[in-house]
C-alpha positions in Angstrom: 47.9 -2.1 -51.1 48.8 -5.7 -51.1 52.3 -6.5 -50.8 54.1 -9.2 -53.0 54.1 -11.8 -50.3 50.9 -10.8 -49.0 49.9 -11.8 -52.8 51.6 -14.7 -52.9 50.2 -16.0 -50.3 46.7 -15.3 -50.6 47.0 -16.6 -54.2 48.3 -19.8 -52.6 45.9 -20.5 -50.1 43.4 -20.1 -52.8 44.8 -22.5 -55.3 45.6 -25.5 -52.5 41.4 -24.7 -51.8 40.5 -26.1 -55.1 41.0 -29.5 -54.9 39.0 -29.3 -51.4 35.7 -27.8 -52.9 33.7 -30.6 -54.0 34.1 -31.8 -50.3 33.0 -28.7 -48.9 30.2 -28.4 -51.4 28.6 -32.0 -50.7 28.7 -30.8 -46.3 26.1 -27.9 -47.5 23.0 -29.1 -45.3 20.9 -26.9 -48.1 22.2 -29.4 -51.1 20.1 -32.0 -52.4 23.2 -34.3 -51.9 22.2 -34.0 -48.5 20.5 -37.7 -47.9 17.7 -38.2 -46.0 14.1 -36.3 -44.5 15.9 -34.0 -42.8 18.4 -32.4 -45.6 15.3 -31.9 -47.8 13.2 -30.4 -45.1 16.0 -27.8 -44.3 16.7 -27.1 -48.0 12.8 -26.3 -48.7 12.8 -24.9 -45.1 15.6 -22.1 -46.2 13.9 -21.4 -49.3 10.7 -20.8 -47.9 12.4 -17.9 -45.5 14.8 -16.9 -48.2 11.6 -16.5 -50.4 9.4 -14.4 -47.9 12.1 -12.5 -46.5 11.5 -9.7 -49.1 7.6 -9.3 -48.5 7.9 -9.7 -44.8 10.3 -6.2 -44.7 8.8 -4.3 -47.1 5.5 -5.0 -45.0 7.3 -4.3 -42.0 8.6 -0.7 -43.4 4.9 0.1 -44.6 3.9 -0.9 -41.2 6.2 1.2 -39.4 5.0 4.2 -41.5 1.5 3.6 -40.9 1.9 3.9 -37.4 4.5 6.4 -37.2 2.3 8.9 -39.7 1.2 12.3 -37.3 -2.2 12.0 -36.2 -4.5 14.8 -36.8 -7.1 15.3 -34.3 -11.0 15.4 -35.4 -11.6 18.7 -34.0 -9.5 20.9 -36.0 -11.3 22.1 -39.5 -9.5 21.2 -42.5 -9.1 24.9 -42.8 -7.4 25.3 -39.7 -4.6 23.0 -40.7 -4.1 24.5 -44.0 -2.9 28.2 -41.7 -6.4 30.0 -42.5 -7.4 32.3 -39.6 -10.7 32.9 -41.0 -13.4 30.7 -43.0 -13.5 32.5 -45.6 -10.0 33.0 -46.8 
C-alpha cells in the first residue's frame, strides 16, 4: 500500500511529465517525425520484425515438437506398440 507521500509524490512527478511529452515523443527514432533515410528505414525496419515476430515463434514451437516427438523404430509391428502379445488378439 502506497503511503500518502509516496502518492503525492508519484502524482507529482507524473504531472511535471506532461508538459515534457511532445519532446520525448518527437526523439522516438520509430516516428515519422524522425527526418531523413535513416528514421524511415528503422521505422519500416521495426515493423517488419514487430510484424514477423509472431510467425517466426509459433514456427519455432512447431519445430521444436517435430523434433522432440518419440521416434518409433520400423521394426516393431503396429501391434506390438499397441501391448498385444500375440497377432491375433
Amino acid at each position: 500500500m502506497l503511503t500518502p507521500s509516496i502518492r503525492l509524490y508519484l502524482l507529482s512527478i507524473v504531472l511535471l511529465s506532461i508538459p515534457f511529452g511532445p519532446d520525448l515523443a518527437m526523439a522516438c527514432s520509430n516516428c515519422f517525425a524522425a527526418s531523413g533515410v535513416n528514421g524511415l528505414r528503422a521505422y519500416l525496419l521495426s515493423t517488419a520484425i514487430l510484424t514477423s515476430m509472431p510467425f517466426i515463434l509459433i514456427g519455432a514451437i512447431i519445430f521444436y515438437c517435430y523434433k522432440s516427438r518419440p521416434r518409433v523404430s520400423s521394426e516393431v509391428r503396429p501391434t506390438q506398440m499397441a501391448g498385444h502379445d500375440r497377432p491375433g488378439d
